[in-house]
C-alpha positions in Angstrom: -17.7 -37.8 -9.3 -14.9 -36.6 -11.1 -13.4 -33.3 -10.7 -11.9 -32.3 -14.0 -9.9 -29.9 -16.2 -11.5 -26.8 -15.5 -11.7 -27.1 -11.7 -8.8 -28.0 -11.7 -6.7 -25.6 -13.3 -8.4 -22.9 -11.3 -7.2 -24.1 -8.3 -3.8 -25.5 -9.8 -2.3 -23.7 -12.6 -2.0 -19.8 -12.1 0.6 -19.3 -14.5 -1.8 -20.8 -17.5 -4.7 -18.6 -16.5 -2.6 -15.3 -16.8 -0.6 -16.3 -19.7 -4.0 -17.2 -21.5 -6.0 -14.4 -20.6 -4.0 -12.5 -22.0 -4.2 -13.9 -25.4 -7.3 -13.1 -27.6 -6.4 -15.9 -30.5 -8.7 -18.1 -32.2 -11.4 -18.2 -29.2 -14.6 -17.2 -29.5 -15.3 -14.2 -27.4 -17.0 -15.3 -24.6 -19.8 -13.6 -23.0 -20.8 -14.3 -19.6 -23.8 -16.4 -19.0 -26.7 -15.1 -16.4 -25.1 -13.6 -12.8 -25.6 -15.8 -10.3 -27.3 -14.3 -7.0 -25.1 -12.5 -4.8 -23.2 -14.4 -2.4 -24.0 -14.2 1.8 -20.8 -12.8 2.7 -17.0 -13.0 1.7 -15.3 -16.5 0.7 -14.0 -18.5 4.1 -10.3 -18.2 3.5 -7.9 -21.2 2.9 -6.0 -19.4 5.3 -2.4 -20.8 7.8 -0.2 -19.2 9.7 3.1 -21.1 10.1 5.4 -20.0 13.4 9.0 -20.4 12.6 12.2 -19.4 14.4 11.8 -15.3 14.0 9.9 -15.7 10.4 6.6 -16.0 10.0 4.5 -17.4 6.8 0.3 -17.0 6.1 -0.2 -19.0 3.1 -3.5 -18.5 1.5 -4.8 -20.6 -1.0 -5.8 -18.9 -4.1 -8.4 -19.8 -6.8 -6.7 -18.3 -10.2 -10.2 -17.3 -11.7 -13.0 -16.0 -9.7 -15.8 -13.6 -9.7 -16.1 -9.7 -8.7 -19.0 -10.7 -6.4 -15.9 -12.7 -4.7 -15.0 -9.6 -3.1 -14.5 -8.2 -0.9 -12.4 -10.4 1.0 -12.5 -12.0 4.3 -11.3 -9.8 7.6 -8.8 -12.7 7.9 -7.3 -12.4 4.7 -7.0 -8.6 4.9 -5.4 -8.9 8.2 -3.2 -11.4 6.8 -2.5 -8.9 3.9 -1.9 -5.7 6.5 1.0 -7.7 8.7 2.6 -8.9 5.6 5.7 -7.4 5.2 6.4 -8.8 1.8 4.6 -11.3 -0.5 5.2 -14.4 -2.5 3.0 -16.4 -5.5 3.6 -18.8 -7.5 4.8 -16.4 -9.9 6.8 -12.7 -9.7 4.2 -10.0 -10.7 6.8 -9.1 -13.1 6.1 -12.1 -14.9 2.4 -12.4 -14.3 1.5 -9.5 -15.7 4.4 -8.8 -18.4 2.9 -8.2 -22.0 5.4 -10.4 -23.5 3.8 -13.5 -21.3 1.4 -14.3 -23.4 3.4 -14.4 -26.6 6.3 -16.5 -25.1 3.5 -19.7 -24.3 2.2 -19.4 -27.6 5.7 -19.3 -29.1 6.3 -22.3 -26.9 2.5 -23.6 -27.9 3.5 -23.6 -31.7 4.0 -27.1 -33.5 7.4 -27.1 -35.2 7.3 -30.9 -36.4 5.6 -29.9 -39.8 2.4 -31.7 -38.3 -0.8 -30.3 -37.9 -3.3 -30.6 -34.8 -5.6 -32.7 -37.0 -2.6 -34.9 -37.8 -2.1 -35.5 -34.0 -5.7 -36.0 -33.1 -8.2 -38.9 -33.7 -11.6 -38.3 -36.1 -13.9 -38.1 -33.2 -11.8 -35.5 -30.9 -11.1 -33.6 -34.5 -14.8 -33.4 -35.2 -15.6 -32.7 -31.6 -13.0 -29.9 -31.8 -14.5 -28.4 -35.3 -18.5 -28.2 -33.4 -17.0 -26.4 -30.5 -15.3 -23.8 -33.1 -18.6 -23.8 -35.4 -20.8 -23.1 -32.5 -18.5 -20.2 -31.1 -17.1 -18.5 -34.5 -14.2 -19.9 -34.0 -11.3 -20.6 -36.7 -10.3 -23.7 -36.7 -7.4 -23.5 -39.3 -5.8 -20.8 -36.4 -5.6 -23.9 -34.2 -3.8 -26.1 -36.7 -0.4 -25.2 -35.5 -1.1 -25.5 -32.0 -0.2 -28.2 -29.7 -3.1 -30.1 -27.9 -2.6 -29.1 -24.1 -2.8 -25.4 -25.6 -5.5 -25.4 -27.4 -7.5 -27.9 -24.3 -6.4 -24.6 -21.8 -8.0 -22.3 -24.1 -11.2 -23.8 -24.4 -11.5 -24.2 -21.0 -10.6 -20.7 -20.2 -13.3 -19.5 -22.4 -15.8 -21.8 -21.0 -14.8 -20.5 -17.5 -15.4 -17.0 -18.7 -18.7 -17.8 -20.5 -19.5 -19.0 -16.9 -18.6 -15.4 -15.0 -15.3 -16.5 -14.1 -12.4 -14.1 -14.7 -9.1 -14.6 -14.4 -8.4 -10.9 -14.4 -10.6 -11.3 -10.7 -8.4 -14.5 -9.7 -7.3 -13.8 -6.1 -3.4 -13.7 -7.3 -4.2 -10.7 -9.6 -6.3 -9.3 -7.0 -3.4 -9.6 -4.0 -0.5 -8.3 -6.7 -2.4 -5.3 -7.4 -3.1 -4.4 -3.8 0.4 -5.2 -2.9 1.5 -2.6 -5.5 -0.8 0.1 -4.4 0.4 -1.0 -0.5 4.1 -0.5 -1.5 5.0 -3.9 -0.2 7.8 -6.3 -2.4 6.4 -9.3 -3.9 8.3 -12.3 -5.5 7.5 -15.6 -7.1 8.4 -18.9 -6.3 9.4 -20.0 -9.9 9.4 -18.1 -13.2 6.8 -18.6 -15.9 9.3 -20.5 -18.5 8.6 -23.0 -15.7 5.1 -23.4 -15.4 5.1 -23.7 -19.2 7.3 -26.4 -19.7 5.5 -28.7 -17.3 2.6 -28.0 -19.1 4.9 -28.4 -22.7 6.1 -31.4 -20.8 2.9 -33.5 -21.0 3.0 -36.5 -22.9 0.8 -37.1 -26.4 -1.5 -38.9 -24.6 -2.1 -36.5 -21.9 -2.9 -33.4 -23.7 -5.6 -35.7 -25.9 -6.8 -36.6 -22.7 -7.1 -33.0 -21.7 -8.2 -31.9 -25.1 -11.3 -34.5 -24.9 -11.8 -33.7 -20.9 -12.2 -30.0 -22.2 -14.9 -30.2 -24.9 -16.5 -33.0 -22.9 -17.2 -30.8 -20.5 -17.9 -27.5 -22.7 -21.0 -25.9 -21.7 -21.7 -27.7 -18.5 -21.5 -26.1 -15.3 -21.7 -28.0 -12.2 -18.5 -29.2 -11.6 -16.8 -25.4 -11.3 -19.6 -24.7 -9.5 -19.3 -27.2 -7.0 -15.2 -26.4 -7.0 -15.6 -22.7 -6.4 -18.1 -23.2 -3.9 -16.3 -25.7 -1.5 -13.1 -22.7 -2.4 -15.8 -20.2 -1.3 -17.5 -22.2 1.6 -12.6 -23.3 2.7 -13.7 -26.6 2.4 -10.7 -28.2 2.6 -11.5 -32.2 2.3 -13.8 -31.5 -0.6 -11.1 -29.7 -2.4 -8.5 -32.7 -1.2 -10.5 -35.1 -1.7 -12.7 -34.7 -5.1 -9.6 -32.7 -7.2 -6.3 -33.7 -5.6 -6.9 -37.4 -5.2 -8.7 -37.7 -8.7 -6.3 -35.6 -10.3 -3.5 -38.1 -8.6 -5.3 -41.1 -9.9 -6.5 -39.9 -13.6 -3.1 -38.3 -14.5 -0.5 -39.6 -12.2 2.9 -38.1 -13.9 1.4 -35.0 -14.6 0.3 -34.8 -10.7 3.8 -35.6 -9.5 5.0 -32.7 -12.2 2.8 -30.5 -11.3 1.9 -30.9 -7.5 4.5 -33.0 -6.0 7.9 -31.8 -7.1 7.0 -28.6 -7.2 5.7 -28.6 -3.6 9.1 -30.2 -2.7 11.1 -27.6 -4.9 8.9 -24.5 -2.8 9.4 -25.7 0.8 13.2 -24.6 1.4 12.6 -21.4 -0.4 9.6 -21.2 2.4 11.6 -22.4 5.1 13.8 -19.2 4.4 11.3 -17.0 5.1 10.9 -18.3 8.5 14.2 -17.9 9.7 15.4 -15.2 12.2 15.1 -11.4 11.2 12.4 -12.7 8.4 9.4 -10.6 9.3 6.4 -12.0 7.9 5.4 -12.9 4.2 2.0 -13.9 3.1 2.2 -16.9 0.6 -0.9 -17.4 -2.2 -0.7 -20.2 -4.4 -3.3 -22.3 -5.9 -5.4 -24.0 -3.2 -4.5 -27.3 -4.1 -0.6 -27.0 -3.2 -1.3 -26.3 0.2 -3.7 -29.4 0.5 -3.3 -33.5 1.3 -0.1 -35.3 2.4 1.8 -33.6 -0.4 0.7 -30.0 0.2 2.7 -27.7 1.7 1.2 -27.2 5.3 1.5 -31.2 6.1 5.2 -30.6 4.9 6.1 -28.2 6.8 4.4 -29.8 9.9 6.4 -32.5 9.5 9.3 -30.8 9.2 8.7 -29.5 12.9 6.7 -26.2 12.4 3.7 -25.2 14.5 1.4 -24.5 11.7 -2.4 -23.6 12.2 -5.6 -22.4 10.3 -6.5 -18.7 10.7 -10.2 -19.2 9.8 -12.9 -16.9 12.5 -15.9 -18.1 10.0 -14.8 -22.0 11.0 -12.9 -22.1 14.3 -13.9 -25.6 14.8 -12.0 -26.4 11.7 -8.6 -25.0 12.8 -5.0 -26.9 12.2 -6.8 -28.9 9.3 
């Protein structure tokens, strides 16, 4: 099976999930499609606590769009959340949930090469494209000047939401917001001119990939469901195995971009935080950084650190 754009940016790219949420544009609106019956109990958290020398790190792994019938969260989490003294994500609240976010990705989203989406695309993506926009009131001359890894994030964000899904419920937004109420300091690990270059970064031929990936898939629903399940059920080798590995195979630069080096660029900064006189910080990040050889708990494993799995709903399971 392969996992594709949708699941994975949920679990991937939190930065692209604000910014567009945020911006109302050329999509349709979306209205949510019939609520699904109320889950058993609170999502089994992606949950590790790493031991360091006088620091210690939880690092929970966070899907960016979720459901209010997500909450409320495990005991685990909470606890987690409660000995925190301080908390980091992938990015600064102040940049998560600035008003000005939104604008600067479009501003970076914007063609400036006199060319226009339908000059960039071929006839069937372009008419694929215009039946999406028909079917949802779209305009379809607003996307013109937009670049093709834009407008693929787009329609997948409103085909999440037509689904239930809501960024404004992702577990960063949830965790910021209770961290503001809580009085505790929160930080990112990069800025958002970051996450939006990598995506900016993409070459031709990946953001037509993503472009056809994301009408492809419009209006079908199983794979996100499957994803947010195995997130909800902390199913870690589904989630390694079915959207790291085919992400790794399908789009192999843009996984090194976007998993790899910035995994490698996030572990000193982590590594600080363990240090003597550190306290303890809770980490959330999308679920798949912290996942496979090239996540974040194997690195700092093999960098020495006694890392396990706080998980009471799946003790078997722990130090996975």
């Amino acid at each position: 099976m392969s996992v594709r754009l949708r699941a994975r940016l949920a679990a991937w790219c939190g930065g692209a999930m604000i910014c567009l949420a945020l911006w109302g544009g050329a999509m349709a609106p979306a209205r949510a499609r019939g609520a699904d019956r109320a889950p058993a109990g609170p999502p089994v958290p992606l949950l590790w606590k790493v031991d360091g020398k006088g620091g210690t790190l939880y690092l929970l792994g966070s899907f960016h769009v979720l459901k209010p019938s997500d909450y409320p969260l495990s005991p685990d989490v909470m606890q987690a959340f409660a000995k925190a003294d301080r908390l980091l994500f992938e990015l600064p609240p102040s940049d998560a949930q600035s008003p000005q976010l939104a604008s600067r990705m479009l501003q970076v989203a914007r063609r400036t090469d006199g060319r226009t989406l339908q000059d960039v695309l071929d006839a069937k993506t372009w008419q694929a494209l215009g039946a999406y926009a028909r079917k949802y009131g779209m305009s379809i001359d607003a996307l013109q000047s937009l670049k093709p890894w834009f407008v693929a994030l787009s329609v997948s964000l409103a085909e999440m939401t037509r689904q239930g899904m809501d960024p404004n419920a992702g577990l960063d937004h949830y965790l910021m917001d209770q961290a503001q109420v809580r009085g505790k300091p929160a930080d990112g690990l990069e800025r958002a001119e970051e996450q939006i270059a990598l995506l900016d970064g993409m070459s031709p031929t990946e953001q037509h990939q993503l472009l056809e990936e994301a009408l492809d898939e419009a209006d079908t629903t199983d794979q996100l469901r499957r994803l947010h399940a195995a997130w909800r059920a902390g199913d870690v080798h589904t989630l390694s195995t079915q959207m790291a590995e085919d992400m790794r195979r399908q789009y192999p630069a843009l996984y090194q971009d976007i998993n790899v080096e910035r995994n490698a660029r996030w572990v000193p900064r982590l590594e600080k935080q363990l240090g003597k006189g550190s306290g303890t910080t809770l980490v959330v990040v999308g679920a798949l950084h912290l996942l496979g050889n090239d996540g974040v708990v194997e690195r700092l494993r093999a960098r020495g650190y006694h890392v396990e799995r706080i998980c009471s709903a799946c003790a078997q399971q722990a130090g996975h």
